[in-house]
N, C-alpha and C positions, 0 to 999 in steps of 0.2 A: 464529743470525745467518746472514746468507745469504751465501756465500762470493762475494768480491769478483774479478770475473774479470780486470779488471784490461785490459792491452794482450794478452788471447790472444786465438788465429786466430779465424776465423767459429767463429760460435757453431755452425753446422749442423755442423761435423767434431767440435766440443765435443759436440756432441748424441751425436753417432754415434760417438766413443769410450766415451763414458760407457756408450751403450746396450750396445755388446761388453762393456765391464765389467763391466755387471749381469747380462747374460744369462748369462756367464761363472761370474762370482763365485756367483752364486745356483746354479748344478748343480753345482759342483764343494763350496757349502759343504752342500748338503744330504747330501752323500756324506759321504766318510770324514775331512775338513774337522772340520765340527762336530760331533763325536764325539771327534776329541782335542782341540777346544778344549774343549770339556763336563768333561773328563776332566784339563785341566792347571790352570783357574781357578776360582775360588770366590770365593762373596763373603766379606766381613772380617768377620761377623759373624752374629749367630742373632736370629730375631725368633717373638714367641709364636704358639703352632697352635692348643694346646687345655690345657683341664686335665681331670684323670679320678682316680680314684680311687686309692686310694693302695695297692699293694701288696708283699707282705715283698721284698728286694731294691734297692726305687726309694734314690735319694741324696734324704737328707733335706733337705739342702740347696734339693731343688724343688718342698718344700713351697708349697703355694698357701696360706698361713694367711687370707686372706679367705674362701676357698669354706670350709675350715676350718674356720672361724668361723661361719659361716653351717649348715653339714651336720651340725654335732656330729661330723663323720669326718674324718680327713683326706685331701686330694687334693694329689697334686703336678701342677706345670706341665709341658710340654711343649714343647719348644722346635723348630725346623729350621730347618738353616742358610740364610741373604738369599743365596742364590745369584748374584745382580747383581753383575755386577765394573764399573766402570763403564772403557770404553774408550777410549784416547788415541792418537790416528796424529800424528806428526811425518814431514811428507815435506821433506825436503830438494829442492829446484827450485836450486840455484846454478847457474854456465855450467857446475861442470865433470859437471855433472849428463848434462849435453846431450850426453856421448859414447858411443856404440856403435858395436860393430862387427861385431854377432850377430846385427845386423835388427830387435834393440832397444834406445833408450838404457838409462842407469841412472835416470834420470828417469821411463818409461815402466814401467821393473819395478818400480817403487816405484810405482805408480799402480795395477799391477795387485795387487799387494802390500795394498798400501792397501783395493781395493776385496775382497779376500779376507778380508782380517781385520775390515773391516765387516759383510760377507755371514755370519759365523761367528758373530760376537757380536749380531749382528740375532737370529739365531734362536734364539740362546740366550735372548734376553732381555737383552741385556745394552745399555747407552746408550752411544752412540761419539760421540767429539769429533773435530776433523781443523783440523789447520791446514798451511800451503804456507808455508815460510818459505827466506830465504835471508839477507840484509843484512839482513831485517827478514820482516815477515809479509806474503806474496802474497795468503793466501786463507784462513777458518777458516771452521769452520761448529761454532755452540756443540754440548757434549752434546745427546741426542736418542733417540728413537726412534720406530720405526715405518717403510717403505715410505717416503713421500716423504722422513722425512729421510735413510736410505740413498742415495735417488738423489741429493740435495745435496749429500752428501760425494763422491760417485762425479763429482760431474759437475766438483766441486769440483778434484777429484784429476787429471783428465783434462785440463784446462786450466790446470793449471798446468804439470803433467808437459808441454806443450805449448811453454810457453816458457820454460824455465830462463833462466837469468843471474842477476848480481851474483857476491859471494862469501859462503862460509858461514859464517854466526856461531852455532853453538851453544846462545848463551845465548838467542837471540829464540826458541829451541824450549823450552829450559828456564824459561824466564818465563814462556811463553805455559800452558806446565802448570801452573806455580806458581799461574797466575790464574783456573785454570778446572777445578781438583781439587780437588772440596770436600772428599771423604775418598780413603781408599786405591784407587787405579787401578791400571788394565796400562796401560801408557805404550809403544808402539811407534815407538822412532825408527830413521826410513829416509835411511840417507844415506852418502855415499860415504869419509866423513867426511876429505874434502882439501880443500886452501888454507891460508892461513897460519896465518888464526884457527884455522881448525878443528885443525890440527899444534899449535899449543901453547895453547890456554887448554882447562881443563878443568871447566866448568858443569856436569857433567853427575851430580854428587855427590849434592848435593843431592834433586835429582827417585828419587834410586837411594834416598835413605836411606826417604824416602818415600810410595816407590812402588814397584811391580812391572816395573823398565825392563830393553824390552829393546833392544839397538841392533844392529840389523838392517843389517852392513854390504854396500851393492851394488856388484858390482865387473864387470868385463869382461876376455875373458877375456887382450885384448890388456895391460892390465895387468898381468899374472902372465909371458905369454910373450910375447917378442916376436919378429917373422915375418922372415925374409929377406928382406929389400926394397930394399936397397940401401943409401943414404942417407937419412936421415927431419932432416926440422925439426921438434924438438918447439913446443910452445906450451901456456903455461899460461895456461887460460881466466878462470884467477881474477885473474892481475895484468898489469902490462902492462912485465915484467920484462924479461930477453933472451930472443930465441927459437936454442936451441943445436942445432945438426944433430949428427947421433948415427947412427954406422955400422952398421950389423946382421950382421957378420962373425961367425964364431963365439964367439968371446973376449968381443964385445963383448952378444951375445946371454946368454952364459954370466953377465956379471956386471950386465945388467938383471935377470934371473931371480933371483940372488943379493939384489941390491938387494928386491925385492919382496918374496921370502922374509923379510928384515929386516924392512921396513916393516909386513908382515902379522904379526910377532911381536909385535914396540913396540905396534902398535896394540891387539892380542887382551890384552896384558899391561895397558894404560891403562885399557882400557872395562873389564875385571874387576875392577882395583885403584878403578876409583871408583863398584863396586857393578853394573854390567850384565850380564844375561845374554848371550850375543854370539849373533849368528847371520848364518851367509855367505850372502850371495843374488848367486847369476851371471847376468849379462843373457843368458846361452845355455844355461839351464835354465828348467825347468818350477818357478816360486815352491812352486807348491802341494805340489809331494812335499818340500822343503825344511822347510815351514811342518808339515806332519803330523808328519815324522819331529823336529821340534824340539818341539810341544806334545806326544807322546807322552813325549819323553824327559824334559820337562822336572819333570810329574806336580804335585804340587799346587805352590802358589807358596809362594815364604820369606814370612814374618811376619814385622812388625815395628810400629816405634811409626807409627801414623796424627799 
């Protein structure tokens, strides 16, 4: 399906992120990229190569009894593993998507995020799906492969990353898998995972018991510390709550840091207890050394029931 752009900017800046993201994603996956993707996913299953002739050692079990039957000899089958994993990007576009303060949103690194882990499974061979959700779905573009559908996802990813808003609901990323996973996938959800839905309802079970998820949380890095500035009015982009000003003195610095710490444990403890592999992503790092040193480590994927 062809991703729905919706209310994003001119199309010509859409052209010309996407383009960065391909040229991008495409040198950085044919490096050392797609070599630990290769190396962390497999497919769910074995499909026939050849049969041959049967000798002392083979498990009887791979008997070919048709060529059997046919040779007066026995042959056993041969099997190699469907290498295809098939690929699922969840990008998170909400408002509070749209903050940065590193020169890029978390919106933005989740697009280029997006277009890296398309660019990796492209050359593996592998079929990528991609949806833009937030209150609902901005943008999808069905599984695929091949060159032009890469750049539909990519361009898909770039305009939406372009204009975040609403608030984030979880489950329109967990649905939208439900409906478009015909067997066992790697399921990559990107998203910052704040607002109110996203704090307490937990969708995210399901798609884990399922599939291969991982939720890939993006953050910034003013989120973790916060600067001497004086006086700050917060505002939260997802509701239209009070806006509380908030000192930056030491003490006061000391226990937004404390708070975060908190929030970054509850969270890591949530997404593992309903099955996700976790991974941090900072709007003022390089995604890509993140993503290697996470598929290297990760090695092959859990198994489970399809």
């Amino acid at each position: 399906m062809d991703p729905r752009l919706g209310d994003a900017p001119a199309l010509g800046s859409i052209a010309r992120a996407a383009r960065i993201l391909a040229v991008r994603s495409r040198r950085e996956a044919a490096g050392v990229l797609v070599g630990a993707w290769k190396s962390a996913f497999h497919g769910a299953g074995v499909e026939f190569e050849e049969s041959r002739p049967y000798a002392p050692g083979d498990d009887v079990r791979a008997i070919d009894w048709n060529a059997t039957a046919r040779t007066g000899v026995p042959w056993v089958k041969r099997f190699r593993e469907e290498r295809s994993c098939p690929v699922l990007v969840a990008l998170d576009v909400s408002a509070s998507m749209a903050f940065g303060s590193a020169g890029r949103t978390k919106a933005e690194t989740g697009a280029l995020v997006t277009a890296l882990v398309a660019a990796a499974a492209a050359q593996a061979g592998d079929p990528v799906g991609f949806v833009a959700f937030a209150d609902g779905v901005r943008a999808e573009v069905e599984p695929g492969r091949g060159d032009a559908h890469t750049w539909h996802v990519l361009r898909a990813a770039a305009a939406s990353a372009a204009s975040p808003g609403g608030s984030t609901d979880l489950g329109v990323a967990s649905d939208w898998v439900r409906a478009h996973a015909r067997r066992r996938s790697l399921v990559v959800l990107l998203s910052d995972f704040r607002g109110e839905r996203a704090e307490r309802e937990r969708p995210l079970a399901v798609a884990a018991r399922r599939h291969d998820l991982v939720a890939a949380v993006l953050e910034d890095p003013r989120e973790r510390v916060l600067v001497a500035a004086g006086r700050l009015r917060l505002v939260d982009p997802e509701s239209d709550g009070a806006r509380p000003v908030l000192a930056t003195r030491r003490r006061h610095r000391e226990a937004y840091e404390a708070a975060a710490r908190a929030r970054r444990e509850r969270l890591t403890q949530r997404l593992r207890a309903e099955g996700a592999d976790l991974l941090w992503l900072a709007t003022d790092a390089d995604p890509l050394h993140a993503l290697v040193r996470f598929f290297r480590a990760r090695g092959v994927p859990r198994r489970g029931s399809a």
